[in-house]
N, C-alpha and C positions, 0 to 999 in steps of 0.2 A: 630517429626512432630507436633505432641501438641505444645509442647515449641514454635514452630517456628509461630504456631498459634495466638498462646498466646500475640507472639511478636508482629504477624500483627495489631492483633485487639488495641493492646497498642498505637500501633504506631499510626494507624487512629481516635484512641480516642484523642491522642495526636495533630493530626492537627490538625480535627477540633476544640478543643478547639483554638489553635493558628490561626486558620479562623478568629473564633470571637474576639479574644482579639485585636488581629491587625485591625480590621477592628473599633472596638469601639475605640481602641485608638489615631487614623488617623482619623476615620471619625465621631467618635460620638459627642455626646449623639443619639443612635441609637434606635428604636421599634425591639424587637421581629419579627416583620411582615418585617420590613425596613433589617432586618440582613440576611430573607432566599435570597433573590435577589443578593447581595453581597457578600456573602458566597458559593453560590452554593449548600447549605445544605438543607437539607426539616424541616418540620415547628419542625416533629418531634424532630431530630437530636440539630434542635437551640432551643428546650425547657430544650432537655436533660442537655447542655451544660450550658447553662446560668443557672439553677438551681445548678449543680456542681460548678461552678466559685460563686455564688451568697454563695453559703453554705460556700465556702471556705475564702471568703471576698474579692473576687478581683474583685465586680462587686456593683453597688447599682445603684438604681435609682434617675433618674436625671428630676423629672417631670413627666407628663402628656400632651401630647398633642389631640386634637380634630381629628378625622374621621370622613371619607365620611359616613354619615348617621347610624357607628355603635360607637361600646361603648369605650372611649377615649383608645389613647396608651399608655403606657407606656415606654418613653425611659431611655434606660440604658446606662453608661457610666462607664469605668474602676475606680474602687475604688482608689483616690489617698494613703489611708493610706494601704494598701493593700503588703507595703513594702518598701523598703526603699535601696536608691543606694548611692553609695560614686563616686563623680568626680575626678579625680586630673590631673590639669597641670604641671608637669615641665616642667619648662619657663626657660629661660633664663636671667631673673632676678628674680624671683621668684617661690617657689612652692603655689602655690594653692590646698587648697583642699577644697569640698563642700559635705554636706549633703543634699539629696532630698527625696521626699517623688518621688513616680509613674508618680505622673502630672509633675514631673521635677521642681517643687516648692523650693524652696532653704529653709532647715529647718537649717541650721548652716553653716558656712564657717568660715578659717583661712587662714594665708596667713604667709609664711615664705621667709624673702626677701636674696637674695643671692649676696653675693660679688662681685666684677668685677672677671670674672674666675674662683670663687668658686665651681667650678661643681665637687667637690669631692665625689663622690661614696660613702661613708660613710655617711657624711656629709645629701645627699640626702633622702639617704635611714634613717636616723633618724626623717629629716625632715615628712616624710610620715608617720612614727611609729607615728611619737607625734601629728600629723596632724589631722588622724584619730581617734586616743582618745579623738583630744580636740573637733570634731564636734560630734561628739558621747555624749559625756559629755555633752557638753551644749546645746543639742537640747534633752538630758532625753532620750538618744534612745537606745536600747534593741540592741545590737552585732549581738543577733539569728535572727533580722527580713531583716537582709543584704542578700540583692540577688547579689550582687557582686561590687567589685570596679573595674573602668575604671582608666586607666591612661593612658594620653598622652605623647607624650615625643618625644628629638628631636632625629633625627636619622634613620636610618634602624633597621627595626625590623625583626629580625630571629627567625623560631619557634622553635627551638634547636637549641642550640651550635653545632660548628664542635666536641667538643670534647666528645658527649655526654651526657652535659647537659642537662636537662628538662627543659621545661618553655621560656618564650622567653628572648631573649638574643639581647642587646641595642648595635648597632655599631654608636656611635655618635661621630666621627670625629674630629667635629670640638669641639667639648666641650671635647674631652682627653677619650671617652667613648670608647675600643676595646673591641669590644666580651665581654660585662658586664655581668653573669648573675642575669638580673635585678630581674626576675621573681622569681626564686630559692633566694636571699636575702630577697625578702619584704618577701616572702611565713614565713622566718622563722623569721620575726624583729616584720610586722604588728600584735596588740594581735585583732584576731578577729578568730571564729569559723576557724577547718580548711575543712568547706565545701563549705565556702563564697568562690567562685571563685576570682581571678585575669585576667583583660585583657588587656595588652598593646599594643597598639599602635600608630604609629607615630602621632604628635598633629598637624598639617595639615590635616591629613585623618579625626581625632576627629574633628577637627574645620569644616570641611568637611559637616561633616555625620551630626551636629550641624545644621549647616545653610542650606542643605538637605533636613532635617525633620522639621523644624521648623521657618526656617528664609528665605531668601533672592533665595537658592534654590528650594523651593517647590515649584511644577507643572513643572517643566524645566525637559526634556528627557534628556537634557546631560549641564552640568555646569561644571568651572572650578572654583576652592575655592584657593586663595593666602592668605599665614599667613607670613605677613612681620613683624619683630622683630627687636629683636639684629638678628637675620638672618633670612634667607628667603625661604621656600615653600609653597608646592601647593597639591593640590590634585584634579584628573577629576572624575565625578560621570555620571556615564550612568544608566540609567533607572530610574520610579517610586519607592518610598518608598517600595511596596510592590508590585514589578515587583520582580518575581523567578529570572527574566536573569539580574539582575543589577550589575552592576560593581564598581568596586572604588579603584583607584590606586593613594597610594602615590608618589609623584616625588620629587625628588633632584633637581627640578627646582632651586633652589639659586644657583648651582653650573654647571647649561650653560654658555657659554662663550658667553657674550655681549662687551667685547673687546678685539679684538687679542693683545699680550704681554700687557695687560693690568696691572692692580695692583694685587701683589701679596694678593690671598684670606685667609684668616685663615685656609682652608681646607689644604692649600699647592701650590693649582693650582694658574693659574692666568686668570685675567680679567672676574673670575666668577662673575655672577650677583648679589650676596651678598656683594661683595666686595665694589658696588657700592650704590647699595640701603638697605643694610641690618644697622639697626640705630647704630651698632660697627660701621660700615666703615662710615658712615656718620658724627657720633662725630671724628673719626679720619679724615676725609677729611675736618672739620669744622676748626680742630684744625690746620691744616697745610696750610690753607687758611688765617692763622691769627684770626678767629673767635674770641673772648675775650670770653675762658672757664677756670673755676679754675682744677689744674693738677687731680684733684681725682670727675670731675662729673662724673658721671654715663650716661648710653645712653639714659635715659629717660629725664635726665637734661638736655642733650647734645642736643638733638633732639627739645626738647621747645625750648631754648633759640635758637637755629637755624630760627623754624619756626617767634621766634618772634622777630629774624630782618629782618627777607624778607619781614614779614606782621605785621608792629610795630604799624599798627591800625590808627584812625584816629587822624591827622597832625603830625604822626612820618615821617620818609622820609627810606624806604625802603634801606637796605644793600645790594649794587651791587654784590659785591662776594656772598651775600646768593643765591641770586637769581638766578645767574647763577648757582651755586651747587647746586639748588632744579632741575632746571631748566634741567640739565644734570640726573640726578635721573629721573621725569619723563620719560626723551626720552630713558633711560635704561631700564626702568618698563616697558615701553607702548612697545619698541622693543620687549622686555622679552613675553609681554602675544601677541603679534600679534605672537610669535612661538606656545602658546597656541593654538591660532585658527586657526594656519596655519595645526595644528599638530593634534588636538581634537577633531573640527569644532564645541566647545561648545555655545551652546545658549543662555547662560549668564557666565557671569565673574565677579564674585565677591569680592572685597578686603578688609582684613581684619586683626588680628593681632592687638599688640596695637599700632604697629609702622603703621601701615597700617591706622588704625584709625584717626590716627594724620595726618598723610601725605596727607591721601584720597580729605579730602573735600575742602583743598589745591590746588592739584595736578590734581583731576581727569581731570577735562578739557584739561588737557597738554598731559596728560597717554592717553585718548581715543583719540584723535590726532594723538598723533605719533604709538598709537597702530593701527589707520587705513590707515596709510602710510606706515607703517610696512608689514602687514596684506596683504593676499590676497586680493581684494576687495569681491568679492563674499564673503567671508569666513565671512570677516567685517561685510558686510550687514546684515548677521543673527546673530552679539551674539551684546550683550549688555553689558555695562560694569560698575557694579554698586558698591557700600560700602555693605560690610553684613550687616545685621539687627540684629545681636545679640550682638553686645557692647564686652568688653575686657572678658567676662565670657565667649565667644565660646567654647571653648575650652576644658573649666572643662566641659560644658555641652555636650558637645559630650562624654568628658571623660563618662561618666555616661550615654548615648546612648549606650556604648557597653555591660554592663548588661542587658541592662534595653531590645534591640536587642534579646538576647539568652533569657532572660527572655519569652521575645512573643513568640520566636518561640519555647518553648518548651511549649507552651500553660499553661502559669503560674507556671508549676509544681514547686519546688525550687529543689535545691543542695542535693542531699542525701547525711547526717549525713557520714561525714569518708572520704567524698571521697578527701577535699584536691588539690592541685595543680593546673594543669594547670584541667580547664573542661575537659571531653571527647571529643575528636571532633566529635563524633558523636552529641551530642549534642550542639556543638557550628556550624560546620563549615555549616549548614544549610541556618545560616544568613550570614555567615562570604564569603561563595559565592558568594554573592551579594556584601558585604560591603569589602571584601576584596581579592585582588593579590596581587604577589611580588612585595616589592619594587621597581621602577626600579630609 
């Protein structure tokens, strides 16, 4: 009964720490005075609290402000050097990986570019080893001050193998990935503490949870987030940052059917929505259209020189077959996300990705078009349909959301020394509630 005492009282020490840290980190530079309101906690409890985070260095002050007639405030805001996260994309042309400091500051980044269908499982998993030493290295930063690395990635993410494995385990399909386990490899390739946790998940959800907290979703009760690439999903987010009830599910959106007996997808099926807008099927639909591309561009090259014959700038004279083939992409896209809001009823729609990037400020006009003839109209009337606001890094940065997430909610404390592998879930799945369900 002691023990279990013992536990209580840890545990309530432990939120509200995580009260305050989430609250100054979303809403600060906050006062001592401004945190009891927000917290729910009495003036006492938020003296205790910020004194222990302030001792431990996850807190500093950020100024002084003026009061009603007594003696100035004091606000305080989350210490950026207070720790340090690792983001990583696997992309489908590229691995990325980034070094941050708390404020989500970029202290280093690499980037490892990947073949046409290079998605070799080895090959990856090096890329990460070496990825992480070289941001580590070149930002002069200490292994022991890592509160965890995030990693995106494309695919269904399983938190065990069927067979038993630990750790999560990558069904990536279309890149050749069955039942990887991804989590159990890096655990033993990456050289970093083995306290420093691991968390992967799908890089639509990270782009997600990116543009959620910090970008194009923020204040929105329900948002849908599109990561169009070499291919294509999505992810729906329900609730505030720091709503208990929030949701967030990755989808396999690239692989709806937007055309019956349509084109055969990479995934195997046909007339998936990837097949049509994802920028592989685009350089191949460029190429069979006669586009004038050399036999080994890449989709990133494919995909420019596309846009820039449809839009060859001023006194070029526009490529009829570009245009029609962007032209057909839109009404694909914009069909695709009016089943978003037929389906979601989200309030904004955001697109993003770097193929999305490219595409967007193009196409949007066309997309929000045919996604409101698509579209319920009622459904239409409430979402809006915009470019995310975080540029081609979404994604690392959310990678590094997911530490940085368990981080808060365990109210700063880090990783005990041993523990290795996957976090507890008692420790993780607190945020992971909110920010994550199965697949579907």
């Amino acid at each position: 009964m002691a023990e279990r005492n013992r536990r209580t009282v840890r545990d309530l020490r432990r939120g509200n720490r995580a009260r305050v840290l989430q609250r100054l980190y979303f809403d600060g530079p906050l006062s001592r005075q401004e945190l009891g309101p927000v917290t729910g906690l009495s003036s006492g409890s938020i003296s205790n609290v910020v004194a222990e985070l302030s001792a431990e260095g996850l807190l500093e002050e950020a100024g002084v402000v003026d009061s009603d007639g007594g003696r100035p405030r004091t606000l305080l805001r989350v210490a950026p050097d207070g720790g340090l996260l690792v983001g990583i994309d696997i992309g489908e042309t590229r691995v990325r990986v980034e070094l941050f400091d708390l404020s989500l500051t970029e202290l280093a980044r690499t980037e490892r570019l990947l073949a046409q269908h290079g998605y070799d499982v080895e090959r990856i998993v090096a890329h990460v080893r070496t990825g992480v030493a070289d941001v580590l290295r070149d930002a002069g930063a200490d292994p022991r001050r890592l509160l965890g690395i995030g990693i995106g990635v494309p695919g269904i993410i399983e938190r065990d193998g069927p067979d038993g494995t630990s750790g999560a385990v990558v069904h990536g399909q279309t890149i050749g990935w069955r039942a990887v386990p991804f989590e159990h490899l890096l655990r033993e390739a990456v050289d970093v503490p083995p306290e420093v946790p691991l968390f992967i998940d799908n890089g639509a959800k990270t782009l997600g949870q990116a543009e959620m907290w910090f970008g194009g979703g923020r204040g929105a009760g329900a948002a849908a987030i599109a990561l169009i690439g070499s291919g294509v999903g999505a992810c729906v987010d329900h609730g505030d940052v720091l709503d208990e009830d929030r949701t967030s599910l990755a989808l396999e959106w690239g692989h709806t059917t937007v055309q019956l007996r349509g084109r055969r997808c990479r995934c195997g099926s046909i007339g998936c929505l990837e097949a049509y807008a994802g920028a592989e099927a685009l350089r191949e639909r460029w190429r069979e259209a006669g586009g004038p591309l050399p036999e080994d561009a890449d989709d990133e090259t494919a995909l420019a020189a596309l846009l820039a014959a449809a839009f060859p700038g001023r006194g070029g004279t526009p490529d009829p077959v570009a245009l029609v083939l962007l032209d057909e992409t839109a009404e694909c896209l914009g069909a695709a996300l009016a089943d978003l809001v037929n389906l979601f009823l989200p309030e904004r729609i955001l697109i993003g990705g770097w193929a999305g990037l490219l595409l967007g400020p193009r196409l949007l006009p066309e997309i929000r078009r045919y996604a409101s003839e698509y579209a319920l109209s009622h459904a239409a009337a409430r979402t809006t349909i915009e470019m995310g606001r975080l540029g081609p890094d979404a994604v690392t940065v959310g990678a590094a959301t997911l530490p940085l997430a368990d981080f808060l909610t365990r109210g700063g404390s880090r990783p005990e020394p041993g523990g290795g592998g996957t976090p507890p879930r008692t420790a993780v799945e607190a945020v992971r509630e909110r920010h994550r369900t199965p697949v579907i």
